[in-house]
BAKOLDREN-885431 format. One record per atom (N, C-alpha, C, CB): residue number from 1; atom name; x negated, y negated, z. Coordinates in nm, 2 decimals. Each point is the difference from the previous one (the first is absolute). Glycine has a CB too. Layout:
// residues N
 seq atom      X      Y      Z
 NUM   CA      X      Y      Z
...
This chain:
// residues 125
 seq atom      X      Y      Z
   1    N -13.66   0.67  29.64
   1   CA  -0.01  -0.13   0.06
   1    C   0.00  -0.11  -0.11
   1   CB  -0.12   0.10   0.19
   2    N   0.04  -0.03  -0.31
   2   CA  -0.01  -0.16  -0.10
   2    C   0.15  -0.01  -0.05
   2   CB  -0.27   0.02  -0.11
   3    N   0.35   0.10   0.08
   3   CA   0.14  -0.04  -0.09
   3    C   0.04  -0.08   0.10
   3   CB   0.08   0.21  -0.15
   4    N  -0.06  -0.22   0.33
   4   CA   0.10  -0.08   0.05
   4    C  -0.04  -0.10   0.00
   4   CB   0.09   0.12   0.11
   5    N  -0.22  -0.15  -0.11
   5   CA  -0.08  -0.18  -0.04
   5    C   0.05  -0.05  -0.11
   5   CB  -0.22   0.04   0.06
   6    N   0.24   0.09  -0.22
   6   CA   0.05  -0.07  -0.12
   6    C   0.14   0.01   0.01
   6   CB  -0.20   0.03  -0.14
   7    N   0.30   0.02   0.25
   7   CA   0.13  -0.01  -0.02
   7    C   0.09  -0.12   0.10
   7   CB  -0.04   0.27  -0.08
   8    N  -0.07  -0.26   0.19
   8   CA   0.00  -0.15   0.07
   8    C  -0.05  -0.12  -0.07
   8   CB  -0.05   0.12   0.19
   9    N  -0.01  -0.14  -0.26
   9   CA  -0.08  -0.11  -0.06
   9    C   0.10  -0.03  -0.17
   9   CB  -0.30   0.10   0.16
  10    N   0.35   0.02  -0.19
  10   CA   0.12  -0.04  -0.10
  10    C   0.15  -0.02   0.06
  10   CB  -0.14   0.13  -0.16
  11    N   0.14  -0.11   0.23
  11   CA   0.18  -0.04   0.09
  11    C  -0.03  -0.14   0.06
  11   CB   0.08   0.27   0.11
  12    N  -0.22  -0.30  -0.06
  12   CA  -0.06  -0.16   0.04
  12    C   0.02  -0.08  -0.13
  12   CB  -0.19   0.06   0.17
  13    N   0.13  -0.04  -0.28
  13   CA  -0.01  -0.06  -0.12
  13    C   0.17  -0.05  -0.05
  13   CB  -0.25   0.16  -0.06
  14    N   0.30  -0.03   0.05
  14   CA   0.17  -0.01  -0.05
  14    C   0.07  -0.09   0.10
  14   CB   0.02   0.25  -0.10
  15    N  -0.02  -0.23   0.22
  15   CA   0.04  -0.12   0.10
  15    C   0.00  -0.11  -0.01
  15   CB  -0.04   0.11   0.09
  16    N  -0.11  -0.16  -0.08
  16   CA  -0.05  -0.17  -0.07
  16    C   0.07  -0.02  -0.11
  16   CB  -0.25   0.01   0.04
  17    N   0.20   0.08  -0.14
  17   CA   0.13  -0.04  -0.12
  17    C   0.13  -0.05   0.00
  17   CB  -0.09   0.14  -0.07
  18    N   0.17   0.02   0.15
  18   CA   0.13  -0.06   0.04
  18    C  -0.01  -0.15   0.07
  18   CB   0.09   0.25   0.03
  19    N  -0.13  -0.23   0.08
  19   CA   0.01  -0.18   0.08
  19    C  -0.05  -0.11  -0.11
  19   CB  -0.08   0.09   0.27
  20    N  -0.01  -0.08  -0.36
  20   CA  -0.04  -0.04  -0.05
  20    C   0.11  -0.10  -0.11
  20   CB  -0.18   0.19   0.10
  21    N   0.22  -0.09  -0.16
  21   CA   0.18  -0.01  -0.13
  21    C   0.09  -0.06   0.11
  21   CB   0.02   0.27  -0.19
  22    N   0.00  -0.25   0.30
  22   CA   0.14  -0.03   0.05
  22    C  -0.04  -0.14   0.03
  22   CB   0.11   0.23   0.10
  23    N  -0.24  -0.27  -0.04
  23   CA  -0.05  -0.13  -0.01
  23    C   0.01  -0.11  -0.11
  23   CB  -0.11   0.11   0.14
  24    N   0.11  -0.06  -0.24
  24   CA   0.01  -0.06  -0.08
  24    C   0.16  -0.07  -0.05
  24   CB  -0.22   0.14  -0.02
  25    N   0.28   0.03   0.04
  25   CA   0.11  -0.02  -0.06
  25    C   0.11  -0.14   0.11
  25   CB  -0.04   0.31  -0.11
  26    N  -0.01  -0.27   0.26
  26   CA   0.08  -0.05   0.11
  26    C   0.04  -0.20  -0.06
  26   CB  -0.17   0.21   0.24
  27    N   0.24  -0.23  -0.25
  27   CA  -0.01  -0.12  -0.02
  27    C  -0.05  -0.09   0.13
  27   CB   0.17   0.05  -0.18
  28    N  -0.20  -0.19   0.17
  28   CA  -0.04  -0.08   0.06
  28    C   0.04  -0.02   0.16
  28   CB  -0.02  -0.08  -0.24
  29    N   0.17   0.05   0.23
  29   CA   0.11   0.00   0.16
  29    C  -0.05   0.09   0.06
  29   CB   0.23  -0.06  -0.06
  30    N  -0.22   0.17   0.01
  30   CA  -0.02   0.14   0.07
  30    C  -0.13   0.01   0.12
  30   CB   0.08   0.11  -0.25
  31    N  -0.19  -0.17   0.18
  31   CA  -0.11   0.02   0.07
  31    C  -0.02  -0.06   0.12
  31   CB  -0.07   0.01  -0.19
  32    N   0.00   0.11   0.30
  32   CA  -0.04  -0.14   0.17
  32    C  -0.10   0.08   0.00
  32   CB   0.19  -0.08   0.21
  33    N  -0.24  -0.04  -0.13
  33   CA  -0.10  -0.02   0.09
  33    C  -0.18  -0.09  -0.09
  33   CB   0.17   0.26   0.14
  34    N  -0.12  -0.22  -0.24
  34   CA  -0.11  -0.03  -0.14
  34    C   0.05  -0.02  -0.15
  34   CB  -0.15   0.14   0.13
  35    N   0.05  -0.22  -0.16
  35   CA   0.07  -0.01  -0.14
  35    C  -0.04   0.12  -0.05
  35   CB   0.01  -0.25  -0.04
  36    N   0.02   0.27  -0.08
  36   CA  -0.04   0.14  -0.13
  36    C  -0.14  -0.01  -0.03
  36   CB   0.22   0.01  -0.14
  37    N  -0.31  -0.09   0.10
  37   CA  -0.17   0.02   0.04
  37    C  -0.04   0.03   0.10
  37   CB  -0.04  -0.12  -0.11
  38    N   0.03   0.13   0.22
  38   CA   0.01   0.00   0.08
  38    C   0.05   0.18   0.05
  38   CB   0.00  -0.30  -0.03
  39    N   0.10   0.31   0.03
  39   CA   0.04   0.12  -0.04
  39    C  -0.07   0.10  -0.08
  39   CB   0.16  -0.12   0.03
  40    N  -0.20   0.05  -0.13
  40   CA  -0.04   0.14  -0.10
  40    C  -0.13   0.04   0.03
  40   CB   0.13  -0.07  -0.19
  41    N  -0.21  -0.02   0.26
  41   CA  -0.13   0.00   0.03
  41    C  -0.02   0.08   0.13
  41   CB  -0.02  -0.22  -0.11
  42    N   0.15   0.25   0.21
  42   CA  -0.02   0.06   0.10
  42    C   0.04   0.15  -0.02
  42   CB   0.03  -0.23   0.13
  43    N   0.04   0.22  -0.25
  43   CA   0.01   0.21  -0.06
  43    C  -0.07   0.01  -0.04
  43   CB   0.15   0.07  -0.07
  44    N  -0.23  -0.14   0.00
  44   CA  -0.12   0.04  -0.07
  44    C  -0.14   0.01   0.08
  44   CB   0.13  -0.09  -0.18
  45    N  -0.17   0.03   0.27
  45   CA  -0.07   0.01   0.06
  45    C   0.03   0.07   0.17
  45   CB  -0.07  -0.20  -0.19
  46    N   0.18   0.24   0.18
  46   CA   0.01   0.12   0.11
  46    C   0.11   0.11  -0.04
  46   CB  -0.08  -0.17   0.19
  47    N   0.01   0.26  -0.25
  47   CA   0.08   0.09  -0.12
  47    C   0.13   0.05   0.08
  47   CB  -0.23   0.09  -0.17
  48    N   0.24   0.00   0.27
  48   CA   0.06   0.01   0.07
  48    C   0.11  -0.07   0.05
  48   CB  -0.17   0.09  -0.02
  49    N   0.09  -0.16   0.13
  49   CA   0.09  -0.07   0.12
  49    C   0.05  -0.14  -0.07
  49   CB  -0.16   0.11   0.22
  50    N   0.09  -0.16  -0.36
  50   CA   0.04  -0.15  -0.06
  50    C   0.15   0.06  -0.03
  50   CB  -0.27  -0.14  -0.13
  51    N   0.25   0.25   0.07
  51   CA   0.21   0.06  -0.03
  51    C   0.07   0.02   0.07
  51   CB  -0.01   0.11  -0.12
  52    N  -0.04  -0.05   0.23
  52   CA   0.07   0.03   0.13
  52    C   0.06  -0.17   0.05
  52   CB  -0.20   0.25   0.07
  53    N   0.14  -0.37  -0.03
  53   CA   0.01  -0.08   0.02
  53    C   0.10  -0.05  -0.09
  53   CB  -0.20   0.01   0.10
  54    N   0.16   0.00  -0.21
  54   CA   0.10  -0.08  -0.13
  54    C   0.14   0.02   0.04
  54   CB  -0.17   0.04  -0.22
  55    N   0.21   0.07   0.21
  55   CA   0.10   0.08   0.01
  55    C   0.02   0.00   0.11
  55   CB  -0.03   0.10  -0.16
  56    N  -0.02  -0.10   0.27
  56   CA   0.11  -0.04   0.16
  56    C   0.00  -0.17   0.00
  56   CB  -0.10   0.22   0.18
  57    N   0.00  -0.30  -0.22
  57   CA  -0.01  -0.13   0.07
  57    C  -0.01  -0.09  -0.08
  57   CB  -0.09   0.09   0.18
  58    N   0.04  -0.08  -0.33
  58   CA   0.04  -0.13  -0.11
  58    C   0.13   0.04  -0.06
  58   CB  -0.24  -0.07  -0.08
  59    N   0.34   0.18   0.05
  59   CA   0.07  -0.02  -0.06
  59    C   0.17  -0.03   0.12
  59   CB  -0.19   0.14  -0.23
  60    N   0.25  -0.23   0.16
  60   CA   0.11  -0.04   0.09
  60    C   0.10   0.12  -0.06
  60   CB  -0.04  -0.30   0.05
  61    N   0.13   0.41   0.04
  61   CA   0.06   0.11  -0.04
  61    C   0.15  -0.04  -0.05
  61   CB  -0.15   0.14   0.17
  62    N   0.19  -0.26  -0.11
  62   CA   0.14  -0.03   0.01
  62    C   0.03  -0.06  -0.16
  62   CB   0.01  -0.07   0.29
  63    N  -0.12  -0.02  -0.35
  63   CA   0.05  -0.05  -0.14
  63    C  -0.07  -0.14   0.02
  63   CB   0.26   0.14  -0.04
  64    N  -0.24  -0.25  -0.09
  64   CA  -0.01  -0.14   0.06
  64    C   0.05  -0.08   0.10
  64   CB  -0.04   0.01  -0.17
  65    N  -0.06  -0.12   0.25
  65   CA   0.02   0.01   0.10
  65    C   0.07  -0.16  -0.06
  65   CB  -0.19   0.20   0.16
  66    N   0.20  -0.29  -0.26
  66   CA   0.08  -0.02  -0.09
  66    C   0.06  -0.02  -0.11
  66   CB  -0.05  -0.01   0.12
  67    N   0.21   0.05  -0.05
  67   CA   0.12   0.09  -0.13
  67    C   0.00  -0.12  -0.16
  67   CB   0.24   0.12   0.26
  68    N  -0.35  -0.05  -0.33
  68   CA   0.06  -0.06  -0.12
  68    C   0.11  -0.01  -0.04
  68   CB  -0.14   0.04  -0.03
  69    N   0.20  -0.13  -0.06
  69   CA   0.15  -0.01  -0.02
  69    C  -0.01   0.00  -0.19
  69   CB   0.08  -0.16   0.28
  70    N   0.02   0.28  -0.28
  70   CA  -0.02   0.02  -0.21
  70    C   0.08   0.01  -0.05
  70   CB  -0.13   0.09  -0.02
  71    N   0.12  -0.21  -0.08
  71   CA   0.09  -0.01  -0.07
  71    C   0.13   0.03  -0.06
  71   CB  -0.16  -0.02   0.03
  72    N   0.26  -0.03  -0.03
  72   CA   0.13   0.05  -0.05
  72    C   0.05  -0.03  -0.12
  72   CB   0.06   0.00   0.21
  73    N  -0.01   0.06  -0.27
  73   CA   0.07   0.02  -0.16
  73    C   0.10  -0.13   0.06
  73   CB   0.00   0.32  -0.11
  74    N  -0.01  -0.43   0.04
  74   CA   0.15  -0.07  -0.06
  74    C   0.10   0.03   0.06
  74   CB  -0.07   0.00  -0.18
  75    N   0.12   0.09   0.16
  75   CA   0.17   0.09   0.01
  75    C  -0.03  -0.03   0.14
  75   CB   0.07   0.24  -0.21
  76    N  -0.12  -0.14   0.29
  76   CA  -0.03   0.02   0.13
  76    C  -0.03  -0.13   0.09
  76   CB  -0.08   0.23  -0.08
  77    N   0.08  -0.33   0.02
  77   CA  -0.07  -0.11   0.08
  77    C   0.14  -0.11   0.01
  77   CB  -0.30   0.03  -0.10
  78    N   0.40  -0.06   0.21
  78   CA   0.11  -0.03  -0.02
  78    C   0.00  -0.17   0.02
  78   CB   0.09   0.26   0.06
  79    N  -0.21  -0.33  -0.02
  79   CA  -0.01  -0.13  -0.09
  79    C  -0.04  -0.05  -0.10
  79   CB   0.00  -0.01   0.12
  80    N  -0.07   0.12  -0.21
  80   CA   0.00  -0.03  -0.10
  80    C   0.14  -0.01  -0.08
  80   CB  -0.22   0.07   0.04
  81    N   0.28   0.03   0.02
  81   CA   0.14   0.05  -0.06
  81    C   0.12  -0.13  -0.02
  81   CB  -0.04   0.26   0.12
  82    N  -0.03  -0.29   0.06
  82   CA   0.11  -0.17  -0.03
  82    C  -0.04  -0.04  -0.02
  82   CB   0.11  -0.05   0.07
  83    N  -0.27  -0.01  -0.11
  83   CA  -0.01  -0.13  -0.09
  83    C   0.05   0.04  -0.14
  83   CB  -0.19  -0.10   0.13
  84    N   0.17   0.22  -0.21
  84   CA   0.07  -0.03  -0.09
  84    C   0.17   0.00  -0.04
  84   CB  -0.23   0.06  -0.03
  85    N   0.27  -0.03   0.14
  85   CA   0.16   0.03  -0.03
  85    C   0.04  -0.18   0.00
  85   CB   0.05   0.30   0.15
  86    N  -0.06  -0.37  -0.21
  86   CA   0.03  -0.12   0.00
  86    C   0.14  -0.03  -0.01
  86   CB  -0.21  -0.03  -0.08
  87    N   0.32   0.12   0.00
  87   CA   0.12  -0.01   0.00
  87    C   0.08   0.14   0.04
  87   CB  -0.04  -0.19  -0.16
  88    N   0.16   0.15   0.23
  88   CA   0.07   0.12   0.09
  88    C   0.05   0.11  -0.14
  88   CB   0.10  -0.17   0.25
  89    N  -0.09   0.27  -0.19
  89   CA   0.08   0.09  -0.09
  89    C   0.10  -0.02  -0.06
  89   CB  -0.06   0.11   0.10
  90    N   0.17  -0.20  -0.04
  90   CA   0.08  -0.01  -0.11
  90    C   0.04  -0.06  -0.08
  90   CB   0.02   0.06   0.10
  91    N  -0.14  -0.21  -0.08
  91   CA  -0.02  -0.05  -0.10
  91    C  -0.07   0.09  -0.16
  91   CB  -0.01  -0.19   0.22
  92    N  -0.13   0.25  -0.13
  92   CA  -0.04   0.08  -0.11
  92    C   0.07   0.04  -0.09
  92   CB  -0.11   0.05   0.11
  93    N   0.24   0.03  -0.06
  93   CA   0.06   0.13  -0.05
  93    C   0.09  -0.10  -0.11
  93   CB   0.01   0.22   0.24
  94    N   0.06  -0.38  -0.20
  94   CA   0.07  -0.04  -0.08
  94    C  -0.04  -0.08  -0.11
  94   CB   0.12   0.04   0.18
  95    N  -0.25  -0.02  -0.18
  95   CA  -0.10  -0.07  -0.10
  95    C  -0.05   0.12  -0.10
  95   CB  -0.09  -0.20   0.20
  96    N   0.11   0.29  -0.13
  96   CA  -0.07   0.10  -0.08
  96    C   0.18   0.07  -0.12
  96   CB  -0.29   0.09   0.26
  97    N   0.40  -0.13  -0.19
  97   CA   0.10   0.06  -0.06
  97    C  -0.01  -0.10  -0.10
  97   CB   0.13   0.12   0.18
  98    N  -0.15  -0.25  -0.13
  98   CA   0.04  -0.13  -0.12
  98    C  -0.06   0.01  -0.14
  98   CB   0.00  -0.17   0.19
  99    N  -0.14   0.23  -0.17
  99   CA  -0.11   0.05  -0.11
  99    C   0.09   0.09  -0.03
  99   CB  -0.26  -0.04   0.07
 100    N   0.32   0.16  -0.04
 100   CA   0.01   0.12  -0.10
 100    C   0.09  -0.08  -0.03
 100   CB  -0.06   0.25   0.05
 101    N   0.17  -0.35  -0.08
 101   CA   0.16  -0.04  -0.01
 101    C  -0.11  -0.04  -0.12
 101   CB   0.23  -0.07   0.23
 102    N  -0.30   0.02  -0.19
 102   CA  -0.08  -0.11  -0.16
 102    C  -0.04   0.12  -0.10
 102   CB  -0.16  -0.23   0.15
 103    N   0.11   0.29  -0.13
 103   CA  -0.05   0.09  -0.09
 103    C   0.11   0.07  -0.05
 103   CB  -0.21   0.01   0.11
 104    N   0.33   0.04  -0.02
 104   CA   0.08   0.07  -0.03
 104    C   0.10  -0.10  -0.14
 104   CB  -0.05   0.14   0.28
 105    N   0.04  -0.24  -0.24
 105   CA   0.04  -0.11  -0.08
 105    C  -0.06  -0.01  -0.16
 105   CB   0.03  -0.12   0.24
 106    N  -0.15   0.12  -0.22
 106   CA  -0.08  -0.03  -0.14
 106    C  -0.02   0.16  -0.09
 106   CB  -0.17  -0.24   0.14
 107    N   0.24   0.35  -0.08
 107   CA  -0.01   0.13  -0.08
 107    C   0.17  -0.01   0.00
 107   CB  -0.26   0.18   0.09
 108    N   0.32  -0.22  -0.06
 108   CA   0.12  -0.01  -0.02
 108    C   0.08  -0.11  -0.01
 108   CB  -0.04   0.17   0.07
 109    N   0.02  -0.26  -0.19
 109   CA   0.07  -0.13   0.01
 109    C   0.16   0.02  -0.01
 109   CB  -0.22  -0.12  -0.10
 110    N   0.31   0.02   0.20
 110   CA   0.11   0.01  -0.02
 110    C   0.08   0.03  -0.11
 110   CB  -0.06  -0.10   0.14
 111    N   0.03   0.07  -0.23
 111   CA   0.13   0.00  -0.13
 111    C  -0.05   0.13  -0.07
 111   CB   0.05  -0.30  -0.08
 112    N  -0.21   0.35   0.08
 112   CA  -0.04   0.09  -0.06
 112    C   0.06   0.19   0.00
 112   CB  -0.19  -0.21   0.05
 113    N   0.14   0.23  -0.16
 113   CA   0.07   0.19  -0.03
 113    C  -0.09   0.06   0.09
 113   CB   0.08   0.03  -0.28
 114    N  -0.01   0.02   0.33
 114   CA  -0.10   0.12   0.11
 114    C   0.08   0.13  -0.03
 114   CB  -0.08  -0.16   0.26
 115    N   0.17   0.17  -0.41
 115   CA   0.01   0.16  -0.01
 115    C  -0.15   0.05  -0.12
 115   CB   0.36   0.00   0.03
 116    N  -0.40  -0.07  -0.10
 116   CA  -0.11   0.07  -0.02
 116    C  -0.15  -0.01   0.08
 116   CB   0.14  -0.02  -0.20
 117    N  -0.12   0.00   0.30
 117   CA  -0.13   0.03   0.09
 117    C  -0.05   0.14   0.09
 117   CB   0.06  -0.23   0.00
 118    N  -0.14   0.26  -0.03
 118   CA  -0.09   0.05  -0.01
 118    C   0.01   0.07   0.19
 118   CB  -0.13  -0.17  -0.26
 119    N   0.11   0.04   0.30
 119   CA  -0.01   0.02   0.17
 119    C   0.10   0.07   0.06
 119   CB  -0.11  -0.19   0.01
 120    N   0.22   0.15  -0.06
 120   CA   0.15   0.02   0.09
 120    C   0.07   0.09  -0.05
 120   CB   0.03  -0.21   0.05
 121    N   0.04   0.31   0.05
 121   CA   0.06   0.11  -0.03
 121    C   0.12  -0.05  -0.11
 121   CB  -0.07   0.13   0.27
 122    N   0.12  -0.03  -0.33
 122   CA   0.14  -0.04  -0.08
 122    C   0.08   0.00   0.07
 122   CB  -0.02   0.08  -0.16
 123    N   0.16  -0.17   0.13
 123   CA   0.10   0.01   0.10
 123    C   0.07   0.09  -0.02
 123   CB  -0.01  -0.18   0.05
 124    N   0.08   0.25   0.09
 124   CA   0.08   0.10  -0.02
 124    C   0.19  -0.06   0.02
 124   CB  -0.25   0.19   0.09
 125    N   0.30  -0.13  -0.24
 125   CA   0.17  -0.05   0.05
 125    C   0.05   0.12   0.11
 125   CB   0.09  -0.13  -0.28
């Protein structure tokens, strides 16, 4: 008779506990009927039935009751995308060709020898 007192009275203990952690863990939205003091005071002070309760009747099963909204990466966020696209593509693209013409220019000045360079294949006759 005493082991089922000490095997009842440790499956009570581990219970509280469990209800106990998941109370904690539950975030805020989650909770009805009481706040979380309130709560923790009623597992604890009715070892049993305060879990039993917790777990049918403070915790909400479905999720928050409201949908936080989180964060998006830059890329993913498509006004950010147009505020920065300030010029169309094909401007871009003919601004970005104008730069390599420049550069392509200042490694290769017109009148200059480009058979001893380094960069450029030999020519073939």
């Amino acid at each position: 008779m005493v082991r089922w007192i000490v095997i009842g009275s440790v499956a009570a203990v581990a219970f509280t506990v469990y209800a106990l952690v998941d109370l904690f863990m539950t975030q805020g939205p989650r909770v009805r009927a009481f706040p979380k003091p309130v709560w923790i005071a009623v597992v604890v002070a009715l070892p049993v039935i305060g879990p039993i309760l917790w777990l049918l009747v403070g915790k909400a099963r479905k999720g928050p009751t409201q949908r936080r909204t989180t964060g998006r990466a830059p890329d993913d966020d498509p006004r950010f995308l147009g505020s920065i696209d300030s010029e169309s593509s094909d401007e871009r693209i003919r601004r970005l060709e104008e730069e390599l013409r420049k550069l392509d220019e200042e490694d290769n000045p017109p009148g200059g020898d480009t058979e001893g360079d380094q960069d450029t294949p030999p020519k073939s006759s």
